[in-house]
C-alpha positions as CSV (number, residue, x, y, z in Angstrom):
1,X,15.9,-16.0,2.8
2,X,13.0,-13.5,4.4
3,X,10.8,-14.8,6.6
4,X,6.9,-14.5,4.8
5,X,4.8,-12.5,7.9
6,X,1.7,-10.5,8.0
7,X,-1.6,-10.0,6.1
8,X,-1.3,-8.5,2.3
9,X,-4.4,-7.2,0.0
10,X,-5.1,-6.4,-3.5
11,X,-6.6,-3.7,-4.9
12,X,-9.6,-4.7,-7.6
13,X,-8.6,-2.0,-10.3
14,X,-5.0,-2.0,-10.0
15,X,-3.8,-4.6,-8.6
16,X,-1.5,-3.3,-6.3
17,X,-0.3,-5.0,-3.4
18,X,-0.7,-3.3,-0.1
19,X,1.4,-4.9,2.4
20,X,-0.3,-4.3,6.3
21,X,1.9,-6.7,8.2
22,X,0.6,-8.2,11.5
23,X,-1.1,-5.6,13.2
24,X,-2.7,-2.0,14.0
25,X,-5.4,-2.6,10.9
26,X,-7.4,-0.1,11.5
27,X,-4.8,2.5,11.8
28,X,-3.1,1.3,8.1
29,X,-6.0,1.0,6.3
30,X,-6.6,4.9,7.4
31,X,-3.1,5.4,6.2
32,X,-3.8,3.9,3.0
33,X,-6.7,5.9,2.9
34,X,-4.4,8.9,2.8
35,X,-2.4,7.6,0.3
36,X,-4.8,7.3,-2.3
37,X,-6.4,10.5,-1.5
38,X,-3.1,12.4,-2.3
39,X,-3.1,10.8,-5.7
40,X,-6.6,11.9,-6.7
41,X,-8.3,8.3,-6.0
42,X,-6.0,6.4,-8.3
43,X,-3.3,3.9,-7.9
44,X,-2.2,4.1,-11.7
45,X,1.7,3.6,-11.8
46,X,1.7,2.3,-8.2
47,X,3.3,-1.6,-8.5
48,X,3.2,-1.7,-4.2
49,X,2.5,-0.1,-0.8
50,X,3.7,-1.3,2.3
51,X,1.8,0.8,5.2
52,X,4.6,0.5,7.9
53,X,2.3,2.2,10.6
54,X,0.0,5.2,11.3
55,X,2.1,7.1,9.8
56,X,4.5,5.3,7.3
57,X,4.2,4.4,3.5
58,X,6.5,2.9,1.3
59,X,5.3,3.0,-2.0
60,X,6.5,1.4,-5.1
61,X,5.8,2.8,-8.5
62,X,6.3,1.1,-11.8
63,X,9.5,1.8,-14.3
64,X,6.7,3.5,-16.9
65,X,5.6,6.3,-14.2
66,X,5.4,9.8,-15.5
């Protein structure tokens, strides 16, 4: 079994979950930021995100992404 760890949010219009873990806020939610600005502003498709650090992002799309 994993361990459950860290802080995760929700974004209002998608509802994707953004995993930011236990620390360095600041520095993922800039790296979020660049994730949704190389998509245009929209998180359509995206089921997850998991900002590993500064400059690390996992991101999970759904099985119905074009």
């Amino acid at each position: 079994m994993r361990a459950a760890y860290g802080f995760s949010i929700y974004t209002l219009n998608e509802g994707v979950k953004v995993d930011l873990g236990r620390d360095a806020f600041e520095e993922k939610l800039v790296a979020f930021e660049r994730v949704t600005a190389s998509r245009g502003g929209r998180l359509s498709g995206v089921e997850a995100i998991r900002i590993t650090g500064a400059r690390e992002a996992i991101v999970r799309f759904g099985s119905n992404v074009l």
